[in-house]
N, C-alpha and C positions, 0 to 999 in steps of 0.2 A: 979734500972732502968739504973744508968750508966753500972754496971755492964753487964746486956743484952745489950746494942747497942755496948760494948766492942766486946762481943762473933761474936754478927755477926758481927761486923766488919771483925774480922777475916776469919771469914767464909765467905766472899764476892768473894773472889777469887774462893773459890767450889763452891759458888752457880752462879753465871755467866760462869762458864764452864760450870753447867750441863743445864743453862737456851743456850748457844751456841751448846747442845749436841740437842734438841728442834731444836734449828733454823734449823742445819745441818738436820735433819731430814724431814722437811718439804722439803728444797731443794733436797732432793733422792726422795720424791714423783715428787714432780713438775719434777723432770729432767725427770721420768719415762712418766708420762702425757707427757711432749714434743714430747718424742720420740714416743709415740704410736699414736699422730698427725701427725706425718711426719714432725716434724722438723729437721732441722739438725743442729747434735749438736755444731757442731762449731760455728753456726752464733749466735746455743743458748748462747756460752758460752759471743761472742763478744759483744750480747746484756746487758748479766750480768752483764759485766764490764764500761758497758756506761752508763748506770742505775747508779750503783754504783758509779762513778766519776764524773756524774749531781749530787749525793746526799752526795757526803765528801765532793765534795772540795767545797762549801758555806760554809756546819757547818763549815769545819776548819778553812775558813778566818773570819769566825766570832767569831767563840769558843777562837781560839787561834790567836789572830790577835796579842795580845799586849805580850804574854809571847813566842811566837816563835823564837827561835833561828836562826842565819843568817846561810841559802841555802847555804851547800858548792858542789861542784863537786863531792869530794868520797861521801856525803849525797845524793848526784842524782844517780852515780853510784851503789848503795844499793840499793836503791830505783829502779832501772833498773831491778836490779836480783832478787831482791824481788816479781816486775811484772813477772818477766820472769819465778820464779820457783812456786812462790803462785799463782798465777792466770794464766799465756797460757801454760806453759807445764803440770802443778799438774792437773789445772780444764777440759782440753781438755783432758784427759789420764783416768780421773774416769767418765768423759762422757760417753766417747767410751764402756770404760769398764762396764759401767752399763746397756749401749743398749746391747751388745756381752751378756751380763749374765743377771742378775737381780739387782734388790735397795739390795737385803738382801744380794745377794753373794757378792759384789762389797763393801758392808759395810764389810764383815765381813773379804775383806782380807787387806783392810785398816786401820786393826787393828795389821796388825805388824808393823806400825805407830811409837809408843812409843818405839819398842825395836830399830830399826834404828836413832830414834829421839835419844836416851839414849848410840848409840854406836859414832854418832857422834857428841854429847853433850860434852863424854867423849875424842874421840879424839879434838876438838877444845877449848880444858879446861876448860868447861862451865859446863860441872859436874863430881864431884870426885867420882869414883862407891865405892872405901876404901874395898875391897871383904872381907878384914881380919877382920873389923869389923860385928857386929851384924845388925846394919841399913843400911850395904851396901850390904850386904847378903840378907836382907829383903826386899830391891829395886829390887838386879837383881830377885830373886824368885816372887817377885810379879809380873814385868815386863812378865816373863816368862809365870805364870800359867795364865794372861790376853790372850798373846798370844797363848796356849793350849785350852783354852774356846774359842776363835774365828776357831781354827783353827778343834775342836768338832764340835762348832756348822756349821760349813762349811760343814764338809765333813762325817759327822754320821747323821744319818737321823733318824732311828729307827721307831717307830708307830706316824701314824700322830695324831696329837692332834688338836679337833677343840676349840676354846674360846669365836668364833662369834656363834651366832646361824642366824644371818642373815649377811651378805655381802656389804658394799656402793659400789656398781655398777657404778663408775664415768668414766670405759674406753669404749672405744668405741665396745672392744673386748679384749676377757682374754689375757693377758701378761702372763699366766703361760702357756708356752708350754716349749716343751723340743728342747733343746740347741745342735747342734750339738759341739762334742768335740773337735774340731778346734776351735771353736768361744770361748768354755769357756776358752781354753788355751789362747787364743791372748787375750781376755779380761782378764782374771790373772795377766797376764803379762803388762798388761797395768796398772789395777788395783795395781799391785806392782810398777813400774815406780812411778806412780803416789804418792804412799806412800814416797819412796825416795826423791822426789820432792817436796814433803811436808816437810820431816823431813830438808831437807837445807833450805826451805822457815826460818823455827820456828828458824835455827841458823841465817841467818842473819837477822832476824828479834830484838835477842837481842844484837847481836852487834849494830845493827843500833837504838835503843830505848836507849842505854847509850850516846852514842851523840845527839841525836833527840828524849828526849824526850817525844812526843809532840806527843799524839797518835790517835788524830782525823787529824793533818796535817801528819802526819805515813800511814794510812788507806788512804788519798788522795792520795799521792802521789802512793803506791804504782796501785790506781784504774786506775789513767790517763795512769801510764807505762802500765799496764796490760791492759786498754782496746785498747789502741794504737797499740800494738803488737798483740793483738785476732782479728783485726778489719785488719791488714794485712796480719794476717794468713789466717782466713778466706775468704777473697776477691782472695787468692793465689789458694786456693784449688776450692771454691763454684764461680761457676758463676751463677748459676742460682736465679736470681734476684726475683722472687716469693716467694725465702725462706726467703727472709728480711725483707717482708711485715706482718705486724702486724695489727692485729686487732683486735674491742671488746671483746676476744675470751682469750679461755684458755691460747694462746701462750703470750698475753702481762702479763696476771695474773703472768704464770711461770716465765719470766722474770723479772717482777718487781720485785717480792718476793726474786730471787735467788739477783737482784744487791741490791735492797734497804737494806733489810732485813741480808741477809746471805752475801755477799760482803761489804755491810755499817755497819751495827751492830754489826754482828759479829766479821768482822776482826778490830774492833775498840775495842771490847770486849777482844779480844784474846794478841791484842796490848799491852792492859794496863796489862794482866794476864802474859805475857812473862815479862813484865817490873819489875811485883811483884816479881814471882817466879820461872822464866826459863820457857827455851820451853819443859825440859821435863816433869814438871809438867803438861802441856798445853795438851802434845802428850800424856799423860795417862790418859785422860778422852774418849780417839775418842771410846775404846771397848764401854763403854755405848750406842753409838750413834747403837751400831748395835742393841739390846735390841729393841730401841726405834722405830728403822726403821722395826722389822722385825714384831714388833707389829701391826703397821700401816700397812705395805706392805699386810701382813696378811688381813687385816680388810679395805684396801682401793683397792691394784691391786690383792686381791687375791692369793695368795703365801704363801701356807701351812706351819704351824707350826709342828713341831717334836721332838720326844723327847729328841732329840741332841741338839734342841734349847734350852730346860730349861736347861739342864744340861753343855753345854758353856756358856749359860747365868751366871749361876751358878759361873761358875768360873770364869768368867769377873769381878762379882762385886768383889768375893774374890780376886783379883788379883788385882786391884782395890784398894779395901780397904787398903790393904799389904802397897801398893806403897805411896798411900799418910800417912797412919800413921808412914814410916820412915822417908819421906820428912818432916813431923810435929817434929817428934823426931830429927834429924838432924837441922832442922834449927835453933831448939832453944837449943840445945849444941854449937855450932855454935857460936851461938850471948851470950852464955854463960847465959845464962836465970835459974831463981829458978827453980830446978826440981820440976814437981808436979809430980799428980799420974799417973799412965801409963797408963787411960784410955783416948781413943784418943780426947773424949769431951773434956776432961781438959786441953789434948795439944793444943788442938784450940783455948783454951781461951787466949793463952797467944802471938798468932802467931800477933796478932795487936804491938807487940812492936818491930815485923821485919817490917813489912809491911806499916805501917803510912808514906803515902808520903808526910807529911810535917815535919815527925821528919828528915827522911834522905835516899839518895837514894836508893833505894832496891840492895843487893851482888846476883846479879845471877850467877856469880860465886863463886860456892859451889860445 
């Protein structure tokens, strides 16, 4: 029995990325539902973050009232850019881009994510890529064929494939129409932005969790900067005061869910997973989330599946798979650990003697 609570232990970190890879997915529905309400996403995103900063910053003062470390100014300053780049530029930029396109295209090019997280992991010394070795070889190649499967299932379409045999009919009217090429462009491009702005979020994210541990006051902090700054953007751009109003209706549902859920949970989930094992660990779970959304989008706004899907699919998980069984094999060279057998269960078993955050603090610099 010890032995199993060992294993998962270790395996805590992949299973809260893939239960965050869930959450994320829920929020590309709800965002889709907003938009084909007539909200605007700006005020949706400002709502997110007010939601989300009613619901960190209690638990933090309570959670972490007696082990928090004293507020310094570079601690606020972090915590600024952390709002600024994870929450009003990153969430305003995949908004846009998901109204401009779709939940499924907007996932899927948010999955060169991990290779941008991994080039400036590497330049800011927070990961060592080592290309001369076999597991650093096995990083950038897994990195890579992730990015080939998202970037298949984007742009190869092939025979459509149906999975439903019936449809959950929840929009008001079909979301699958066709895009003009202007729009999908500037939503690309947004959708890329966006990725970039994520992958700096994930870096000063673990700069700032080696001083500031503390990752339910982490997720506060950076909710209050972030909805302070979506809450001025928006008022800059949106006058029309209609769009603020909330009611028993889908729009409060969507917003709950994105601040409680996906801005509370998650980035409190994501907190603790940068803290364990880097942000490029973190940045190489997002391919999955396109799977997951393209599943749902499919089976909720209706947004056909094809055979470019299974077969990017295909190569997300293998790509996937690559990238974490060298991070498993590295880390435990690394910390100089008994070699087992090279099957990646067994690497897992032993990854609880890097990770236990009360033997010692986690090296994300590797």
């Amino acid at each position: 029995m010890g032995h199993f609570c060992e294993v998962l232990h270790g395996l805590k970190p992949v299973m809260l990325m893939i239960l965050v890879q869930f959450i994320y997915t829920g929020m590309n529905i709800f965002y889709k539902f907003a938009a084909n309400d007539g909200m605007n996403m700006r005020v949706f995103v400002a709502y997110r973050w007010i939601f989300s900063a009613a619901f960190t910053a209690p638990l933090a003062l309570i959670v972490e009232r007696k082990k928090r470390p004293k507020l310094t100014w570079m601690i606020v300053c972090q915590s600024f850019l952390s709002g600024l780049f994870g929450a009003t530029l990153a969430q305003n930029l995949y908004a846009e881009s998901l109204v401009l396109t779709s939940a499924t295209f907007a996932a899927a090019i948010s999955n060169l994510g991990p290779a941008i997280t991994l080039i400036l992991a590497a330049c800011f010394g927070l990961e060592k890529l080592r290309l001369r070795t076999i597991l650093g070889k096995a990083k950038v190649i897994g990195t890579l064929i992730g990015i080939s499967g998202a970037m298949v299932f984007t742009f190869y379409k092939g025979i459509e494939i149906k999975i439903w045999s019936t449809n959950l009919h929840f929009l008001k009217h079909s979301t699958h129409q066709i895009q003009s090429s202007k729009n999908q462009i500037m939503g690309s491009c947004m959708a890329l932005a966006s990725c970039f702005c994520f992958a700096l979020w994930l870096i000063i994210q673990s700069k700032l969790s080696k001083v500031y541990p503390c990752h339910y006051s982490n997720a506060a902090l950076m909710s209050v900067m972030g909805s302070i700054q979506c809450v001025i953007f928006s008022l800059c751009l949106e006058r029309n005061w209609s769009q603020w109003k909330l009611g028993w209706d889908l729009r409060l549902l969507a917003v709950a869910y994105s601040g409680i859920v996906t801005s509370g949970v998650a980035v409190i989930l994501i907190a603790w997973c940068v803290w364990m094992r880097g942000p490029v660990f973190v940045a190489s779970f997002n391919p999955l989330s396109l799977l997951l959304v393209a599943i749902s989008a499919s089976l909720m706004l209706q947004e056909p599946l094809h055979l470019g899907s299974i077969i990017g699919g295909g190569l997300i998980v293998w790509g996937l798979y690559m990238l974490l069984w060298a991070q498993c094999k590295e880390m435990k060279e690394n910390n100089k650990l008994v070699p087992a057998e090279s099957c990646l269960t067994n690497e897992l078993v032993h990854i609880v003697s890097d990770a236990h955050p009360k033997d010692q603090l986690p090296v994300i610099n590797q």
